[in-house]
Structures are given as structure tokens and as C-alpha cells.
N, C-alpha and C positions, 0 to 999 in steps of 0.2 A: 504494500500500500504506500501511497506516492505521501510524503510528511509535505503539510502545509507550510510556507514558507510566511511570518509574519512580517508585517511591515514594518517593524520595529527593527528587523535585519539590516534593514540599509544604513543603519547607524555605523556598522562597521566595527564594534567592539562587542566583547565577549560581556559575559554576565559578572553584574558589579554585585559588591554587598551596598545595601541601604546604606550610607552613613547616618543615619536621622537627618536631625535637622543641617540644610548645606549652611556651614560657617559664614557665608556672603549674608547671612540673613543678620548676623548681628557686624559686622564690620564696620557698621559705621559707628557701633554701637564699643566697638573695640578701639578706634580710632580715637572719640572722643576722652575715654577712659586714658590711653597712652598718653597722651596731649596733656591731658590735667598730671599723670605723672609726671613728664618731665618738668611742670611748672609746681612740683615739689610738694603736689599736695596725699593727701593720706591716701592708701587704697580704697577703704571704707566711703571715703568724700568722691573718692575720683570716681566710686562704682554710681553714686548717688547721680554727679553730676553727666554719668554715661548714660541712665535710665535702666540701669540693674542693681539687682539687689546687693546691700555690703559683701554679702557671704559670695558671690560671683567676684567680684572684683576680687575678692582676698583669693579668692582659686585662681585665677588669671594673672596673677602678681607672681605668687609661687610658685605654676605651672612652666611659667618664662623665668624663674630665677631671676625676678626681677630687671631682667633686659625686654623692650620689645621684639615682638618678629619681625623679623629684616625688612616684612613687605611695608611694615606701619607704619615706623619713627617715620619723623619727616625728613630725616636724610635719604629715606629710600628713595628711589628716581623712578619718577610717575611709570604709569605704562605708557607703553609705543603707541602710535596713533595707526600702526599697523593691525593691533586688534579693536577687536569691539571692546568698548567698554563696559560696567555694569546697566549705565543711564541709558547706554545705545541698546542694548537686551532687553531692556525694561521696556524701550518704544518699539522693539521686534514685534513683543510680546502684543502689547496694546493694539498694535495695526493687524495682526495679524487675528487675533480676534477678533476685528470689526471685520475682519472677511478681505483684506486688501491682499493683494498679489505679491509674489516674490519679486518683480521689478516695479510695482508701486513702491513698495517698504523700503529698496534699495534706493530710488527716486528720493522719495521724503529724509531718509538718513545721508546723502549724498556716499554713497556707496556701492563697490562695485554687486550686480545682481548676482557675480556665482557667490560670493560672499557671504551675501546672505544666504543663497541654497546651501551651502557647505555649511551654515551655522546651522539650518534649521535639521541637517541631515547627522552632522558628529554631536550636537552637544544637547539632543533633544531626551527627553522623559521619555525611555521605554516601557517601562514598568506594564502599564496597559497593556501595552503589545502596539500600539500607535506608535508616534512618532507626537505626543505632545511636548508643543514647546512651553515650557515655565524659565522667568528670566532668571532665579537663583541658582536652579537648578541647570539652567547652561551657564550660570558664573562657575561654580562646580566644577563642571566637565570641563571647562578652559582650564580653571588652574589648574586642576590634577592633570591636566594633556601636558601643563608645561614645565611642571617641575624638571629642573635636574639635578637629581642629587647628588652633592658631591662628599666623600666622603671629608673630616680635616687630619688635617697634616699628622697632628698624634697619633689618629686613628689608624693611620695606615703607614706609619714610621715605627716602628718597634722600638730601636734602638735611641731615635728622639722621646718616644713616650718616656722610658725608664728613666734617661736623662733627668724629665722634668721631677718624676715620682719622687725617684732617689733625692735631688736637689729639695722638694717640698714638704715631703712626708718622711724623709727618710730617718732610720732609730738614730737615738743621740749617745753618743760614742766615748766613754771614759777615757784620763788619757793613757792606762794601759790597754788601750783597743777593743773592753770589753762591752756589748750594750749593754746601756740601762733606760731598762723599760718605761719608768716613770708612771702618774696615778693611770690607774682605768680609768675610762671615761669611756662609756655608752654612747652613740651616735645617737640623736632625737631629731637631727630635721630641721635643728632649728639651732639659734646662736647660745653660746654658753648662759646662764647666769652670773649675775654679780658674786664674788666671791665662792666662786666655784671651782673645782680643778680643772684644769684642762691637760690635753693632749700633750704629750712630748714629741717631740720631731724636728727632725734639720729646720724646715720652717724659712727656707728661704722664698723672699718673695718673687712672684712672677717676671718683677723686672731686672731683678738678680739673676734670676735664672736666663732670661734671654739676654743681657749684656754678659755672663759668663761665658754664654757659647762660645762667642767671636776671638774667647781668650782660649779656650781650651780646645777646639779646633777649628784654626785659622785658615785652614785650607780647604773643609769640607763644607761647601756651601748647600749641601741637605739638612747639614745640622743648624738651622736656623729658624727659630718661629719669633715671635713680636711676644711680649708680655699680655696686650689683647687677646690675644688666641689662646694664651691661657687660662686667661679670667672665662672667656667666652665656654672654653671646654671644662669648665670647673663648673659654670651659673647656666648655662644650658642645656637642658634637655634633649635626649635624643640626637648627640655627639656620638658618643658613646665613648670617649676617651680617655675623660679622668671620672672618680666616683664622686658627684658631688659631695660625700665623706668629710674628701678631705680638704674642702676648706675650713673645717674646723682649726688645720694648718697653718691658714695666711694668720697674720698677726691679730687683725680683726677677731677673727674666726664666726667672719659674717656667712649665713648660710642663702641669704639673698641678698644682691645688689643693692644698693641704695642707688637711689638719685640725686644727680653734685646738688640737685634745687633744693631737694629735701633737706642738705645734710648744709646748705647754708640758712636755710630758713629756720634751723634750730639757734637757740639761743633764751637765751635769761627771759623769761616772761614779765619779767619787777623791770627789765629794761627796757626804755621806748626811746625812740628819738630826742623826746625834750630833755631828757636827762643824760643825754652825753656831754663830752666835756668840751666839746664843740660848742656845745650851750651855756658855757660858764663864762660866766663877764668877765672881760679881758682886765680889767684891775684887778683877777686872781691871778693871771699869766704874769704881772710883771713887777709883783711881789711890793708896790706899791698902796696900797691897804690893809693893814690887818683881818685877823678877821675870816681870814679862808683858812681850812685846812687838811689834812692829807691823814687818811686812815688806812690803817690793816691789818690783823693777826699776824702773832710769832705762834708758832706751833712747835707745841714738845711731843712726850714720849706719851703715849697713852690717850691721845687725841688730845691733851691738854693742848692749853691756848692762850694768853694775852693780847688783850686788844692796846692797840698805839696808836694815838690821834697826835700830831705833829703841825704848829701852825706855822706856815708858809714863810713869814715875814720876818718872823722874831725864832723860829726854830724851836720853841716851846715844845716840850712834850709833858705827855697825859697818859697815863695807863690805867686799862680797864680791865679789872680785877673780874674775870669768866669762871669762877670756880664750877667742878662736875657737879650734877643735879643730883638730887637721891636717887638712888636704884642704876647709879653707873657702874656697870664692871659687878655688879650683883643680880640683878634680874633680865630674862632675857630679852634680846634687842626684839621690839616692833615697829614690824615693817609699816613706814610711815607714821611712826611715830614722835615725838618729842626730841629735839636732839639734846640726850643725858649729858655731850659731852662737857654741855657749857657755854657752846659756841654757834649754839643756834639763832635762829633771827629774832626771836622775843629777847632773849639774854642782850644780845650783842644789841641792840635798838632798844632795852632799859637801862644799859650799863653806858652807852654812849648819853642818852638824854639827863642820866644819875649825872653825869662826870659834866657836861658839857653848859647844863643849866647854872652851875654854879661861878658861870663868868658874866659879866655884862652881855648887854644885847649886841652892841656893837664890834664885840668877840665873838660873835656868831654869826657867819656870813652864810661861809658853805663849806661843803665837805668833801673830796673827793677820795671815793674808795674804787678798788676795783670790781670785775662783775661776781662779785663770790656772791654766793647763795646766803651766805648771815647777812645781809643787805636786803631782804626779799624785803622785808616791811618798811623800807627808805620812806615812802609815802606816810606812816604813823606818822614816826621820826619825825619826818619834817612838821605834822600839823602838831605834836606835844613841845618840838623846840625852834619851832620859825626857822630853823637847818634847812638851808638849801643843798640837798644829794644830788652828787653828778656824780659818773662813771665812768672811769677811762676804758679804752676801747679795748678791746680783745687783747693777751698777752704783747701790751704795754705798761711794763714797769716804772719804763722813764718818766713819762705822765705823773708820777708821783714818786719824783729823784729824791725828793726832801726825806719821805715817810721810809724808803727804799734805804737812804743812809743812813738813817735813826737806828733803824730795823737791824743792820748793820755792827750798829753802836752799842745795842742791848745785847748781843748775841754774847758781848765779853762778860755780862749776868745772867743771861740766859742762854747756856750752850744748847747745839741742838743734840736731839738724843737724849734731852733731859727732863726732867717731871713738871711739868709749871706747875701742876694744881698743889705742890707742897709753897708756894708762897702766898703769902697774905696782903691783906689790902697793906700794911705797915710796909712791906718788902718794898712793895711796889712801888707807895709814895717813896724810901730813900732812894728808890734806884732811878726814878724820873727827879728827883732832888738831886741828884749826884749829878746827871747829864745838865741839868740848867742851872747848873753853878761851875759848868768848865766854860771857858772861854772860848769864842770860835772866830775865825780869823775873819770868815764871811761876814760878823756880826763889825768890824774892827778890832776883836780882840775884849769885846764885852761878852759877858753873859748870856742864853736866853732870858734869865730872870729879869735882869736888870733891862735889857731890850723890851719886856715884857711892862714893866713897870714904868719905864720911859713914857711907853702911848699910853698905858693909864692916867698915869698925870698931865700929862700934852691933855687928855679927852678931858680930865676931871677940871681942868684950869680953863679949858674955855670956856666951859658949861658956867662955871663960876660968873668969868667976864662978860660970859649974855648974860647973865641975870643980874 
């Protein structure tokens, strides 16, 4: 008996499996997702702002290790104007169910007619056993026609892969040559915790690894890959090269990519623009009014701490006595809780406003610290002591050379490696009494104190002669 031949035959391909739904169906939906990624925002926000649900974007994030797919970023290079588009499929579709012809449709699309016959013939919906055309579903069959997969360079270099393993993961070596193992540590998928063990291993980074090559063989130009290629076959799926594993390796031991936007858009939350020190009146820059001053922590052995307020002008210095809270180093730490050591931002923002109240007003201008976390509550602070807080900018110490040399100057009472919380508020005052009764050159060879007591009287004798 003669077998019926269906018309779905002239598609020219053998039987596919379903994939469900074709991926073209959310692409744009994937696009806009990627876009708010690279502009640094959360997965969770960027799923919001794609029109899918958080828990979809957080699989789409993970699924890519964090990188997008090649076709998406916007450095991928559009398609050729030699295919159809999706938009041009889409008006296939559209004319072609209002019943127009294979060279109407090609007419209206400015294209040539086999074009379109050859679209409606390779990339058309068999399933039926017709030949219908749906436009997703020949977005589909174009891109599956056009992949080419190539494998990458580790995957198919042996002697490159080991290279990179050995160099990244490899055991860490005593120096009578024997390994040691170092803690277990369990693979989860995901980045270490705080205070957590980690991995042992050589640990060399990716771009260690690819500028060693060119030293260790300078003649063999197969042994060479880019640092990229490694990151890529580490955070990429379906390489098959390196085990995503072992980035627990790189120094990070990030198990997803970050994005450079995401990872500038972190920072201090208590910090905003108006309180930088860009925003500080220039008569604190030129040491010409009293009145401004310059803070920081000394930190000793056991989280201990002292705070150092230092003013700008007269070189004055203040220490603020942080002693540990009850239940330090006796009950166990909780997470987000109080900080016992002393040196949290309630402590540091009562012991600054204690110490700081006890000068005139006109000794209270402003204050500049850096972006540490015992500063979260600057805004109290400033409404309990009219303290104007600014903040120098990201590790810039110089921004505050004054507090920087003080700092300096206590270390010969308070070495590092040593307990602060065994001194007392008495220590404290002799050891700030001791510094502003030496003489400094910068002052001409006066006092802080006496530099200090000068503009008192200068301020108290005019106040007199207005009145």
C-alpha cells in the first residue's frame, strides 16, 4: 500500500521534539531584563521592570552566571538585513492570513518572492501535518537553522585546560613539597558566607594565569587564551570547560558575575551627595576658621576602639572614650544586632555629641569623618549638636591629613595589637592633655592649648566690645 505523503514534507526536515514554548516569545521580555542589568539594578527589580515574575528573573540571572547571551547585550551586532526579521515574520504572518499571495506579501515587505516561498516552506509549523505559518514559531526554526556551535579553546585544548586548573585550583604545597589539604568546604552554588572557611588552592587569578602563559611558553602560540575566556568558561553554562566549582577559587569566590553598574552603585546608604566634602565651605579647606574638625577610630585588639576628633586650625585633640557594651565576648553574637563592641553608630554619635557639646557654639562648625558605618546616624548628630557631617570620599585619607597625623601621634599610647577597652575616661583625658601641651612647629612652636585659648579670648573680647 502506497504511504501518503503529507504536506508538511516539503519543509525538508526530519521530526523535531516540541521545545514548549519558542524563546522569541519572551525576548523582548529578556532584553529589557538584561538592559536594567547592566544599568546595575537588582535581579528581582530588573524581573519587575521586564514584566516577569522576581523568581524568573532570579533563574535567568543564575542560568547565565550572570553574563548575558551573546545574542542580547547591546554589544551584540544587530542581524543582517539579509534575513527576515522577527517584525518582518510577524507581517508574513498577518498578510498571509488575510489571504494575500506569496508575491503580494513579498511586494508589501519589499522582498524578494522566492524569499518569502522559502520562509513559508523551511520554517513553517508542521505539527498538523500542514504547513502553518506562526511568526514565533519560524523565529524558532531560523535560529536553530543558524546556530554554529563552536566549541572554546579549553574545551578542546587539553593540555591549555590543565594549564589553567592547575594554575587556579590547584592543592597548596608545603615547603617540603608535601600537600596540604586545608578546611573542607562543601560546594552550595552559591558565594561563601561571612566568616566562613573557605577553599585552599593555588588561587591564581584569571589574568595571572593568561599573562603567565607568554612567560612560560614563548614560542607556543596555542598556549594562549585572554583572562575573559576564562571568566566566561568559569560563569557560563554549557562551555563545558571549567566546573563552575571552582570559582569558589578566584579570590572573590563569587559564584555569579556581578555587574561593574551594580558593584558601583553600592555604597554607604547615610551617604548622599550633600554631605560630601565637596560640600564643605571652603573656610574649612584653608584652615582659616576655627571651628571644623576631623574624626576617626584607633582600633585595638578585640574590636576595641577610640574615637579622635582633631580641630583643623589649632590641632586640638578630643578622645572619645567607646568602652565594650554588656554581653561583649560573653553572649552570642546576633546577626544584626547591636554592635557590643562599642563602636557602633548610637555609641560613636552619643560619645561624639557627650564630648563635642561641651565647647562653644562657634567651636562647632563641622566635622569631617570618613564613610565608616559608626557614622550611619550623622543626620541625629547633626540635629542634637548643630555639627555639620561631611565625608571624604572613598579611601581618601589625605582628606583628613590632620586626624591621619594625630592618629599617628597616639599610636606611641596606643600601640596596635593592643586592648583599648583597659583605658578609662582619666587615660584618655592625660593622653589628649599630653598631645596639647607639646609644641608644634605648624602652630609657630605654640601649643594646641594655648592656640586653642588664643581664639577663645580673641571671640570672648569682642563679644565684650559689642556690648
Amino acid at each position: 500500500m502506497r504511504t501518503r505523503r503529507r504536506r508538511s514534507d516539503r519543509a525538508g526536515r526530519g521530526v523535531l521534539r516540541s521545545p514548549g514554548r519558542p524563546l522569541v516569545a519572551r525576548h523582548e521580555d529578556r532584553l529589557r531584563f538584561w538592559a536594567a542589568i547592566a544599568a546595575g539594578v537588582a535581579s528581582e527589580d530588573a524581573a519587575v521592570h521586564a514584566g516577569v515574575s522576581p523568581a524568573v528573573g532570579v533563574r535567568w540571572f543564575r542560568e547565565a552566571g550572570g553574563m548575558p547571551p551573546s545574542q542580547l547585550p547591546r554589544s551584540s551586532r544587530p542581524p543582517s538585513e539579509r534575513h527576515l526579521s522577527f517584525a518582518e515574520r510577524e507581517e508574513v504572518a498577518l498578510l498571509r492570513a488575510q489571504g494575500h499571495g506569496v508575491r503580494e506579501v513579498a511586494r508589501r515587505l519589499g522582498r524578494a518572492a522566492s524569499t518569502i516561498s522559502r520562509e513559508l516552506r523551511r520554517n513553517a509549523a508542521t505539527r498538523s501535518g500542514g504547513l502553518a505559518y506562526r511568526a514565533t514559531t519560524a523565529q524558532w526554526h531560523a535560529e536553530r537553522s543558524a546556530r554554529r556551535p563552536k566549541a572554546g579553546k579549553l574545551a578542546t585544548d587539553v593540555a591549555l585546560r590543565t594549564y589553567v586548573q592547575e594554575r587556579l585550583a590547584g592543592v597548596v604545597v608545603a615547603p617540603g613539597g608535601a600537600a596540604v589539604p586545608g578546611p573542607v568546604v562543601r560546594w552550595k552554588g552559591r558565594r561563601h558566607g561571612p566568616r566562613q572557611s573557605r577553599r585552599w588552592a593555588a588561587a591564581w587569578s584569571p589574568e595571572q594565569i593568561a599573562r603567565r602563559l607568554r612567560l612560560d611558553f614563548p614560542g607556543d602560540e596555542a598556549m594562549r587564551i585572554s583572562h575573559e575566556a576564562i571568566y566566561q568558561a568559569l560563569y557560563v553554562q554549557g562551555r563545558g570547560a571549567l566546573r563552575r566549582e571552582l570559582t569558589a577559587c578566584l579570590r572573590t569566590g563569587r559564584a555569579l558575575r556581578v555587574p561593574r553598574a551594580r558593584t558601583r552603585g553600592r555604597g554607604k546608604s547615610f551617604v548622599g551627595p550633600e554631605v560630601m566634602i565637596s560640600q564643605r565651605p571652603a573656610e574649612a579647606a584653608d584652615r582659616a576658621v576655627p571651628g571644623h574638625w576631623e574624626g576617626d577610630l584607633v582600633l585595638g585588639l578585640r574590636s576595641s576602639a577610640i574615637g579622635t576628633l582633631v580641630e583643623r586650625t589649632t590641632r586640638f585633640t578630643m578622645l572619645l572614650h567607646l568602652p565594650p557594651m554588656t554581653g561583649h565576648d560573653s553572649e552570642p553574637r546576633v546577626k544584626n544586632g547591636p554592635a557590643l563592641a562599642g563602636h557602633g553608630a548610637e555609641a560613636v554619635r552619643d560619645a561624639i555629641a557627650r564630648t563635642i557639646t561641651t565647647l562653644p557654639a562657634q567651636l562647632r562648625r563641622s566635622l569631617t569623618w570618613d564613610q565608616g558605618a559608626e557614622m550611619a546616624q550623622h543626620a541625629r548628630l547633626r540635629i542634637d549638636t548643630g555639627l555639620q557631617v561631611y565625608f571624604c570620599d572613598p579611601h581618601s585619607p589625605w582628606q583628613r591629613g590632620t586626624n591621619e597625623n594625630t592618629n599617628g601621634l597616639l599610636r606611641q599610647y596606643f600601640p596596635r595589637g593592643t586592648d583599648l577597652s583597659v583605658h578609662d575616661d582619666n587615660g584618655l583625658a592625660a593622653v589628649a592633655l599630653a598631645l596639647n601641651a607639646r609644641p608644634r612647629k605648624t602652630l609657630g612652636w605654640r601649643t594646641p592649648a594655648e592656640a586653642l585659648d588664643g581664639i577663645l579670648r580673641s571671640a570672648h573680647s569682642r563679644v565684650a566690645t559689642t556690648a
